[in-house]
N, C-alpha and C positions, 0 to 999 in steps of 0.2 A: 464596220462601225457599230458600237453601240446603241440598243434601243433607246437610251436617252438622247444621246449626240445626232440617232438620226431623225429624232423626233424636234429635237431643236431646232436641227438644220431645216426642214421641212416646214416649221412657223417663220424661223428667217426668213425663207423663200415666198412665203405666203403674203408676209408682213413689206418685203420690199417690191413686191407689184400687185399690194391693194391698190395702190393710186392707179395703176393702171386697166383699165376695163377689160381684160384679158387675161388669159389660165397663166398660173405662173410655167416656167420651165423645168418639170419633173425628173429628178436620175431614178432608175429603175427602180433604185433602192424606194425612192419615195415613191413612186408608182404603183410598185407591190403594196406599201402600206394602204393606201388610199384604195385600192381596186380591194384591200379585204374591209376596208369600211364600208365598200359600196355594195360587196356583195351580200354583208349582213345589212345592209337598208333593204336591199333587195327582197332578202328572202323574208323579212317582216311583212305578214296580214291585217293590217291596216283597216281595223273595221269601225263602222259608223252604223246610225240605228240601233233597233231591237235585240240586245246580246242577252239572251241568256246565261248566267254564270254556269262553267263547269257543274258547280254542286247541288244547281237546279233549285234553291231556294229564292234566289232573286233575280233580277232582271235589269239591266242597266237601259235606259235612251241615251244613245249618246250623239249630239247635235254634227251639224257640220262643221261646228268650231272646234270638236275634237277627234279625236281616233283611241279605239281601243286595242290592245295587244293580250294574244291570249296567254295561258299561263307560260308553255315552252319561250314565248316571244318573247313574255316580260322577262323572264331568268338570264336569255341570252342579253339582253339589255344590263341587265344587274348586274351580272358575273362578269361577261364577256367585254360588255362595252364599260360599264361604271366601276369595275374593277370590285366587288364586293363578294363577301366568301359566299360558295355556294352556298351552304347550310341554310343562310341567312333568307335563302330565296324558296325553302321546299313547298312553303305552304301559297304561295301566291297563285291567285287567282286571276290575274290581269296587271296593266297600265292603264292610265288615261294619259295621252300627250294632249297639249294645243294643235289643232290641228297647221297650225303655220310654222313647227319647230321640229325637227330630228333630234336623236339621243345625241348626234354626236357633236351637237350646237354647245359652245361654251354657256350658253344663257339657259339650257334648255331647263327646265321643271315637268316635274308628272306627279300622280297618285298613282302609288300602287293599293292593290284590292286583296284583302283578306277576310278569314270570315271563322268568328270562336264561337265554335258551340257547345256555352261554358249552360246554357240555360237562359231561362225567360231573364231580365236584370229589371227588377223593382224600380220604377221612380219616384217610392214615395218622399227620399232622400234630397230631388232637387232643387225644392225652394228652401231648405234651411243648409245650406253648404256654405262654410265660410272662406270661400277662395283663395283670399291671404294666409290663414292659417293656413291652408292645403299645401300653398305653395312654398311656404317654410317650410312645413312637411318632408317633399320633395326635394328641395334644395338639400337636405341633409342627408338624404337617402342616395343622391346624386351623388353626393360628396365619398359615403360611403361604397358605393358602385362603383367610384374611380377608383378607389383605392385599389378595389381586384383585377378592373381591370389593365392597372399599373403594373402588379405583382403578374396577371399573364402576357407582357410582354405590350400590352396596348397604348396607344396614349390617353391621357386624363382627359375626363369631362364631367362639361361644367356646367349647371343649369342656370341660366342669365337671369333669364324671367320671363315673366306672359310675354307672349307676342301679342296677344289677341286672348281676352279675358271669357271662361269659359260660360257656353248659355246652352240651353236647351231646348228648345219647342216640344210641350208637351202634346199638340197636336200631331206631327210629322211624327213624332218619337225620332226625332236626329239632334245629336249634338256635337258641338263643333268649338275649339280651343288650339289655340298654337304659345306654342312655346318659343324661347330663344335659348340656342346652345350652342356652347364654343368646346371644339374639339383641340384639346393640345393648349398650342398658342397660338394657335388660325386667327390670324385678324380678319379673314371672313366668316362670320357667324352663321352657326344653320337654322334655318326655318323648321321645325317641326310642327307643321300645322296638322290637326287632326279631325276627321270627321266620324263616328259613330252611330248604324243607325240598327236601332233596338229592333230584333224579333221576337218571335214567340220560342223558336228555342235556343239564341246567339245573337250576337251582335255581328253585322258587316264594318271593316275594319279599313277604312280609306286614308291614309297615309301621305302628303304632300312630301318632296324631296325638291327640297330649293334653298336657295340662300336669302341671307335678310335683307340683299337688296331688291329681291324680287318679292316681298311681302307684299307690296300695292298692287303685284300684275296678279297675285295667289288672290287677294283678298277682292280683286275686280272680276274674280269667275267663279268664289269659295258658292256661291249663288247657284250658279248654271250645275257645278257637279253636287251640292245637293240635291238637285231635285232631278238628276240623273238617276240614284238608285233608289230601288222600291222593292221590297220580299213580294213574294208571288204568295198569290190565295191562300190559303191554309201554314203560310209562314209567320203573316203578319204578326205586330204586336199584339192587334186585337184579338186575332185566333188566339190566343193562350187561353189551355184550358187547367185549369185547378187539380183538377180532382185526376189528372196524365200526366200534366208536364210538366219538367222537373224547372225549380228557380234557382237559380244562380249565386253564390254564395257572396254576392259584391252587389252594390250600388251603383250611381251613376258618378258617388266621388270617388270610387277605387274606377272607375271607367278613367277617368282623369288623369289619377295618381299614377298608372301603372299599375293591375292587377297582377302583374308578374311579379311584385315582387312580395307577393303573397306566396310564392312556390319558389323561386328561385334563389332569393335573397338579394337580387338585381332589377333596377327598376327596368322599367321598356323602351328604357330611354338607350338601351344599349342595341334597342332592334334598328335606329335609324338606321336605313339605307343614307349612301353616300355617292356621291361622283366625283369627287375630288381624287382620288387613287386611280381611276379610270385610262390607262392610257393615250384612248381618245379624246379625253376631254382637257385638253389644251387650248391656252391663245392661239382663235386664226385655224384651226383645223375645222371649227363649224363653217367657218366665213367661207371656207375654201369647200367645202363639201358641197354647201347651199350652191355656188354659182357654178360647181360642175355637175352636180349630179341632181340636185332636187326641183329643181326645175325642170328639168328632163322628167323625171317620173311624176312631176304634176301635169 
């Protein structure tokens, strides 16, 4: 059987004894699959608390309402489970899930963590940005991004509009803006929500992967993983020293815009991570996961 036919068959089976409170009845075929979803939950380290990031500039608290994954964890997530090219995953430095959802839940969301160290980035830029304008901007830049990635064999996309209109706290030095984007002709639209929080020599780069129907469950914790991440002593915004360290040749509205597409001629809008290709993430494969295996490992 076919990887599709046998993944079909396998929601069928899942979907005609939801009603009943009982595992459904597996062919080895569908066994094997399930036992290599469980052995990758398995081997995931599921951290909580005081994480230092690999690159030792900052530090994440992460509560008991979430779990972090380190960088090897988050890739096998990306690649393995969300179906996303590798390339797309070298530079990551974590996940954050909810702590009450697995990757391989249809509903599931995360941030992944990255971290550019492009230089200090000025905010003398963020109370004169005219957001509208930006976002025409964008929208054009968008338009021209699909077109190439049309011509390498990709589907088009399309920048809707603000999800969530951009602001900054010059206190924190964080700032936080989501978009709305349609891939193809997906009538489910993706969330790129974004958070950004300025160092002294980079920005840390926290990334939301959700759909727009989960924008109220994003936008009920956008809260709690702010004030998750903080640079460590001699990283901070305020260490920037003048007369060392280098600044950054963008603002906080090219932080916005896409500063990529200062180098690449493609806006950043082409980095969103995805789980829709993923071949675990099907109708009813979460549902079916949760009441076999994640309760057990809770």
């Amino acid at each position: 059987m076919k990887l599709t036919g046998l993944l079909l068959a396998l929601c069928l089976t899942i979907m005609t004894t939801a009603m009943a409170d009982e595992p459904p009845q597996l062919n080895e075929e569908q066994q094997q699959y399930l036992m290599q979803a469980k052995k990758i939950w398995d081997s995931l380290d599921r951290q909580k608390g005081s994480i230092e990031l690999p690159n030792g500039v900052a530090t994440l608290e992460v509560p008991d309402s979430f779990y972090y994954l380190n960088p090897k964890d988050a890739k096998t997530v990306l690649v393995d489970v969300w179906g996303n090219p590798p390339e797309t995953a070298g530079d990551i430095l974590g996940m954050l899930f909810p702590a009450d959802s697995t990757p391989f839940d249809e509903s599931a969301w995360a941030a992944t963590i990255r971290y550019d160290e492009d230089g200090y980035v000025s905010d003398e830029d963020a109370d004169h940005i005219d957001y509208d304008e930006l976002l025409t901007d964008m929208k054009k830049g968008t338009r021209e991004a699909s077109r190439e990635r049309v011509k390498q064999g990709y589907e088009p996309i399309e920048l809707v509009g603000w999800a969530a209109r951009p602001y900054y706290d010059k206190q924190s030095h964080k700032l936080h803006w989501a978009k709305e984007v349609q891939f193809g002709t997906d009538p489910m639209h993706t969330l790129n929500y974004n958070i950004r929080v300025l160092g002294r020599k980079g920005v840390l780069v926290v990334n939301f992967i959700a759909g727009m129907n989960q924008q109220a469950m994003v936008d009920q914790n956008i809260d709690t993983v702010l004030a998750m991440a903080e640079f460590n002593k001699g990283n901070r915004y305020e260490d920037f020293n003048p007369d060392i360290d280098e600044v950054a040749a963008y603002g906080i509205g090219a932080l916005v815009a896409g500063k990529v597409a200062a180098k690449t001629g493609l806006l950043a809008a082409g980095l969103i991570f995805l789980k829709k290709f993923g071949v675990f993430i099907l109708v009813g494969i979460g549902a079916l996961f949760g009441k076999l295996f994640r309760r057990k490992s809770a």
